[in-house]
C-alpha positions, 0 to 999 in steps of 0.5 A: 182433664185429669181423674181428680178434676173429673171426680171433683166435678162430680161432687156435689159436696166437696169439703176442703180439707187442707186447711182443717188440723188432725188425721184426715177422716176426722177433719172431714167430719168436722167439715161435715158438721159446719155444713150441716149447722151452716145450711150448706147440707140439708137434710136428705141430701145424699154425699157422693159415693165413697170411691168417687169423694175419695177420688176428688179428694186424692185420699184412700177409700178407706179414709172416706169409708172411716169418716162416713163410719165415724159421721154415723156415730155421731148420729150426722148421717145414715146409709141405707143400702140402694140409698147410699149415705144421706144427711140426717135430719136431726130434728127427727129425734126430738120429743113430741111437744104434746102441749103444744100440738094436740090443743083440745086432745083428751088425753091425760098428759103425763108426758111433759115436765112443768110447774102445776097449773093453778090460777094462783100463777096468773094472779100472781103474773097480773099482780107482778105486771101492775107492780112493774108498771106502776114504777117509773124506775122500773119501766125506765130500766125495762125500756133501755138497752142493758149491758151483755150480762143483763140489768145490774139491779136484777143480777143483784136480785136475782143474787138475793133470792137464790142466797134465800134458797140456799145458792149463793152467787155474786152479781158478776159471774151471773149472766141472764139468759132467755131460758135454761135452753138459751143458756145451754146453747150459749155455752156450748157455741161459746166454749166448744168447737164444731167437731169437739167433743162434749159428754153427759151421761147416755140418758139426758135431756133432749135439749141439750142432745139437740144444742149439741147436733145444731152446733156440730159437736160430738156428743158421747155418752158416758155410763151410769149406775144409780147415782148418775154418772160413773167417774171411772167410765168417764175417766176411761172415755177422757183416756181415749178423747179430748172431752172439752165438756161435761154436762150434767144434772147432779140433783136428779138427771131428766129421765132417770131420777139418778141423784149424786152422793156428795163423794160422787161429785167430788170424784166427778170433780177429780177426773174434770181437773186431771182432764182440764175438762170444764162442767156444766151443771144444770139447775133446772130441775130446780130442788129445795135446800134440804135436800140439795147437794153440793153444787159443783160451782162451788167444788171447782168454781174455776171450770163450773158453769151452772144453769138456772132458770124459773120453768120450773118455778114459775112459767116456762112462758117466762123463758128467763134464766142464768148462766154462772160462769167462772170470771175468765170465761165472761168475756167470750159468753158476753160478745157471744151474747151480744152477737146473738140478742145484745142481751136478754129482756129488761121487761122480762126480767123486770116482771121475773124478780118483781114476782120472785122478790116481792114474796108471791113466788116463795109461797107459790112454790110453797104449795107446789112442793106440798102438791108435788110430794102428794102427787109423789106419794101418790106415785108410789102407792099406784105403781108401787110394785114396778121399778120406778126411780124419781126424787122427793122434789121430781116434776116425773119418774122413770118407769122401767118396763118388765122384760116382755114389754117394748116402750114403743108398744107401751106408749101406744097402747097408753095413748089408746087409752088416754094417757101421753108419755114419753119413751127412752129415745129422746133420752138417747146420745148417739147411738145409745140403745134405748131402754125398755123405759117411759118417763112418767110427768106427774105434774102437767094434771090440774088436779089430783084427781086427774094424775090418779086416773092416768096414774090407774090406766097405766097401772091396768096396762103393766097387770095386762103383761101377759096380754100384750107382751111381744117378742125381743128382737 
């Protein structure tokens, strides 16, 4: 038995690497991601030592030591000395669901970004339910198979609503989906593939970092300034990869409040063409039409996919939402779909525009816009002398800590006292250091009353800087 076949029966993990395109280290990588998103790797498990894969494979060190280097940035692996490299459990980043863990906690939550609880949300809920079961048409529909795309009567109302709110979309680029997730997920699996890379800005929402890791892909982050991210940052990072994405949250970005100028998209919009790189916006954080930008699927409605969803809106129970995709694009979203649900459900959808169309919905979110710009100048005037960045329509405010502050130490000492928030970490791509920062929700309260009181502790905790200030290291 000759040196390789010994070193290969050692292995625990041997990818084949013949069949995979590109330099060596990299198709390892990209191995290594398919693994990990197939089961094949778990979590903790350790990869052979570098010399001995090396050996199995008939490379260099240096090849198996570029790809572990190249794994670590993409966030797929950690070494520890004495340990050696061990696959990283990618669900230890994600953020602490705080609403579905900590029933009957007295906290005050500020940490999670959803409508405003009102009973008028179940009143409204209950009506649209008899409504819809009170139609023979519409429990017909709701109880048959529908095509990929979704029922044709609700993509068409759905169509009527969003023209309503000043978004304007044919019934047939519109596919509805499970939730804005369900339409992340589903872009991503259908038009990137394992080891491609994807880019959004280096602070965005977790979700979107997690879709990204359980599908393998490289994530990088691309730098921003106050409008969001920097096309020229992003043109340099196209000169130096093949970025087959662009997520991105032009409203305002989830954390940090940035909102794009209508000359920032266009630029954004610029570089994606030079690139052949298509973009996927994010609706979600849903805002009013008056003060709306552009959307991006109408600058460049050839490379544009755009998530909406009612969360926001609604309830994020609903899990209900759309994915607009140029018409050359359907076809692989549909058999993507199909593959994973056949399509989203009927009755879901029936009760979601039973509510929006019926006229119960416009005046719900009528009040919860006046409710959010109270809550918002209420924001302003308690924290008004520390740097805080939202948007007239924020669901949450990014709260940028003074220097002497640590996030981590921020969020426990308002935990002690009573109040949950998030810091920057589950904002984070890649290995992005985390700013000294805490997302402030303003709208998980019942009432006013109650966000003012967290709002006050958290204001008691930024004048007490000198009693709990700790060293940068």
């Amino acid at each position: 038995m000759d040196q390789q076949q010994r070193a290969r029966n050692r292995c625990q993990w041997l990818p084949a690497l013949e069949s995979l395109p590109g330099p060596r280290y990299k198709a390892l990588v990209d191995q290594l991601a398919a693994d990990m998103a197939s089961g094949v790797l778990q979590p903790g498990q350790r990869l052979p030592p570098q010399r001995l894969l090396a050996d199995a494979l008939g490379v260099t060190v240096g090849t198996i030591t570029r790809a572990y280097q190249e794994a670590e940035r993409r966030g797929l692996v950690e070494a520890r000395v004495g340990s050696g490299t061990r696959v990283k459990d990618l669900t230890e980043a994600l953020p602490h669901f705080h609403h579905l863990t900590r029933a009957g906690h007295d906290s005050i939550d500020l940490s999670l970004s959803i409508p405003i609880p009102t009973p008028l949300r179940q009143q409204q809920l209950t009506v649209s339910l008899q409504q819809v079961s009170a139609s023979p048409e519409a429990v017909n529909a709701a109880l048959a198979y529908q095509p990929e795309q979704g029922c044709p009567t609700q993509r068409e109302q759905l169509c009527q609503w969003l023209a309503s709110q000043g978004l304007h979309f044919e019934p047939q680029e519109l596919m509805l989906t499970e939730g804005g997730q369900h339409a992340d997920f589903l872009a991503l699996q259908t038009l990137v593939k394992p080891g491609e890379a994807v880019a959004s800005a280096a602070l965005t929402y977790p979700g979107m970092i997690a879709a990204a890791r359980q599908l393998g892909l490289k994530h990088l982050p691309v730098g921003t300034d106050a409008e969001g991210i920097r096309p020229d940052m992003l043109e340099r990072l196209c000169q130096q990869q093949r970025i087959r994405l662009l997520y991105l949250m032009p409203e305002y970005n989830n954390p940090t409040g940035h909102h794009m100028s209508e000359a920032r998209r266009q630029a954004i919009v610029d570089v994606a063409r030079r690139y052949d790189m298509l973009l996927l916006e994010d609706g979600v954080q849903f805002v009013t039409e008056d003060v709306r930008g552009t959307p991006l699927y109408r600058l460049a409605p050839e490379r544009s996919l755009y998530i909406f969803s009612v969360s926001k809106l609604l309830a994020g129970g609903l899990r209900f939402g759309v994915l607009r995709a140029p018409m050359n694009l359907m076809p692989q979203l549909r058999v993507a779909l199909r593959a994973q649900c056949w399509s989203s459900p009927s009755l879901m959808g029936a009760v979601t525009c039973q509510w929006l169309t019926s006229g119960d919905a416009d005046r719900l979110l009528e009040w919860q816009w006046e409710e959010i710009r109270a809550r918002q100048a209420l924001l302003r005037e308690i924290l008004s002398p520390y740097e805080v960045s939202t948007h007239p329509c924020g669901f949450h405010a990014w709260l940028r800590l003074p220097e002497s502050m640590r996030a981590a130490d921020f969020v426990q000492l308002a935990d002690a006292r009573g109040v949950t928030l998030i810091a920057a970490e589950p904002f984070c791509v890649g290995s992005q250091p985390a700013p000294q920062a805490v997302r402030i929700c303003i709208t998980p309260p019942a009432s006013r009353e109650a966000l003012a009181e967290g709002l006050t502790r958290i204001r008691a905790l930024l004048d007490e800087e000198p009693l709990m200030s700790a060293p940068l290291l």
